[in-house]
N, C-alpha and C positions, 0 to 999 in steps of 0.2 A: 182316851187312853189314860191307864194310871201314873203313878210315878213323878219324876220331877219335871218332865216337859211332857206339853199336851199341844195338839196342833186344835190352832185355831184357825176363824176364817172357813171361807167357802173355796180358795182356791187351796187345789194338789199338785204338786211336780210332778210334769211328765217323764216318762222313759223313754231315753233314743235307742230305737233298734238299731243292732249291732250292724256296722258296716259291711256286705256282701264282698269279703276278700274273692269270695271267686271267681266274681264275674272282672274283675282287676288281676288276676292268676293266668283267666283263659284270654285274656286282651293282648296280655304281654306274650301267650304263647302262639296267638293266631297271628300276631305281630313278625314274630321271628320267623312264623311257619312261611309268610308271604315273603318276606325277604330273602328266605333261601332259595325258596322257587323261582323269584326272580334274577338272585347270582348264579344258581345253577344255570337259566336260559341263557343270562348272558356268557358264561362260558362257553355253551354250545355254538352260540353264532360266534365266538372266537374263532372255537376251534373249525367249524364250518369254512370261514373266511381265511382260514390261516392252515390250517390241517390240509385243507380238500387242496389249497395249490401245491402242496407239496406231496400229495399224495399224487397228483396231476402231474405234476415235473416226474416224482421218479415213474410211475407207466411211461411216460414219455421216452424215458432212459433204457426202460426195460424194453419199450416197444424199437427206440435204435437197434441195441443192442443183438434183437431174434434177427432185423430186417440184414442188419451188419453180417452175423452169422449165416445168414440162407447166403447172399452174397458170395462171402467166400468160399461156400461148399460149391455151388453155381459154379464159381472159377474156376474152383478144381475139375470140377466134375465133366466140365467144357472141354472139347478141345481146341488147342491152339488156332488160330485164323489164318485161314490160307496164306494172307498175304504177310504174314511173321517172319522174319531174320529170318527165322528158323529155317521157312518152309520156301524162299524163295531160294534158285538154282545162284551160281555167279557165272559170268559172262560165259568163261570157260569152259562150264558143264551144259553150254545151250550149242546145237546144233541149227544152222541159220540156212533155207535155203533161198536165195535173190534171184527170184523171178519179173523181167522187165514187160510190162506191162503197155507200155509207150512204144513209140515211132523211131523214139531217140537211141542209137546204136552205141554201146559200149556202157550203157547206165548199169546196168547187171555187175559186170566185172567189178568198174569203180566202187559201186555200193560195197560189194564185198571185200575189195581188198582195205576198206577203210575200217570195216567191222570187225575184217581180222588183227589191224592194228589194235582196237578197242577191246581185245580179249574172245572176242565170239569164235567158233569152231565155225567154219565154211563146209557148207555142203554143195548141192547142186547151184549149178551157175546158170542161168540162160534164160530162153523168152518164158513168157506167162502162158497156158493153157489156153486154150478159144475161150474158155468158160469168163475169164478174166481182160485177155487180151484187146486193149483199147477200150475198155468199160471201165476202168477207174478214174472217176474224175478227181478223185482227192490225193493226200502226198503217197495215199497208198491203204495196202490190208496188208494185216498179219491175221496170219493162221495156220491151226495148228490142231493137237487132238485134245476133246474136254477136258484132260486134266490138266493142260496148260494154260487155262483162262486165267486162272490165281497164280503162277506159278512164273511158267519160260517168257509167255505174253506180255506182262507187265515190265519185266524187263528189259525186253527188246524194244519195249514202245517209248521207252525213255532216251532211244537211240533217234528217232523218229517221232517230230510232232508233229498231230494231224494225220493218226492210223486211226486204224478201223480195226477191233480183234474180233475174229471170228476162227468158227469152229468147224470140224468135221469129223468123219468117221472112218481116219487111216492109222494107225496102227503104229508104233513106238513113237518116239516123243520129239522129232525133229518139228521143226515150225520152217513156216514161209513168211516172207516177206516179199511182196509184191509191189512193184513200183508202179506207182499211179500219174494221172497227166497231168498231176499237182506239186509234183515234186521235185523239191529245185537243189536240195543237200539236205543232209543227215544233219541231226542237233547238231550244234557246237561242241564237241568234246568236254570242255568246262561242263557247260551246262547241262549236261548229258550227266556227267560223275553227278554234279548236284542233286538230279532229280533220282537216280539211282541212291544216292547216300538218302537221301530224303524216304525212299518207298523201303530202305532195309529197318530206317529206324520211325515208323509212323506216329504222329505225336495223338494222343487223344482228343477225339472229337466232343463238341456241348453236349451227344445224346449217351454220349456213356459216362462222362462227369456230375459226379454225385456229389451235392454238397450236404453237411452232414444237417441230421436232426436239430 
């Protein structure tokens, strides 16, 4: 070469090829791209783990809430139960007839005149029918016509423990009480009003006690 400086010597400087910024560009970008995929996953099993019970609690709430609902429509839609304040007679509006069933003379009368101290209406007084007569071996039967099984029955039986209630096909709404060769006196008056106050207001039993969701 001309000029003021001339290269001598057998060796030449090499040239550095220019550094591949892109493959340094796309590193940094595959870098970010896996890191997000992994925050985003873990988000999801956040919310998986934390979402799904709460979405789990309230169907739960929701599912109360319809069972709650049928319930009280159910109640409405029900009618009251036979054996409700409502629907049972009181002593007064029960017509009582004391048929002596036994050997023993004058049980009839007695029975009765104790019943009408107790509020009951007196009807027929006297012996029990052949159909009865010296066949009951217990304190005794009441009976009366089907619609008093819920109703006159259960409350005359709380005069009398150790009845029998049965039924038949006569015609208005008087009931029998038949003295049996079991039977030695009527409840105790106390005890008598107790189990009467006790069947006017019936406490809820375990299979209709719902405890909640």
């Amino acid at each position: 070469m001309g000029g003021q400086y001339r290269i001598t010597g057998n060796k030449y400087p090499r040239m550095r090829r220019p550094r591949r910024r892109g493959r340094l560009v796309l590193l940094v970008v595959a870098s970010v791209t896996v890191l997000g995929v992994i925050g985003w996953g873990t988000l999801q099993l956040i919310d998986v783990f934390t979402g799904g019970t709460k979405a789990s609690a309230a169907g739960s709430r929701k599912d109360c809430s319809a069972k709650a609902a049928k319930a009280a429509d159910a109640a409405k839609a029900s009618p009251a139960p036979a054996n409700s304040a409502r629907a049972l007679p009181k002593p007064g509006e029960i017509t009582v007839n004391i048929l002596n069933a036994t050997p023993r003379k004058g049980l009839a009368r007695q029975t009765a005149d104790e019943l009408k101290k107790r509020g009951f209406r007196i009807g027929k007084v006297g012996n029990a029918t052949p159909e009865f007569d010296k066949k009951i071996k217990g304190a005794g039967v009441l009976l009366g016509p089907a619609s008093s099984l819920n109703t006159s029955l259960p409350v005359l039986a709380t005069q009398l423990t150790g009845t029998e209630s049965r039924t038949d096909t006569r015609k208005g709404t008087d009931v029998d009480l038949i003295i049996g060769n079991g039977f030695t006196a009527l409840t105790p008056q106390a005890a008598a009003g107790q189990a009467l106050a006790a069947l006017n207001s019936p406490k809820p039993t375990a299979g209709t006690t719902k405890k909640g969701c």
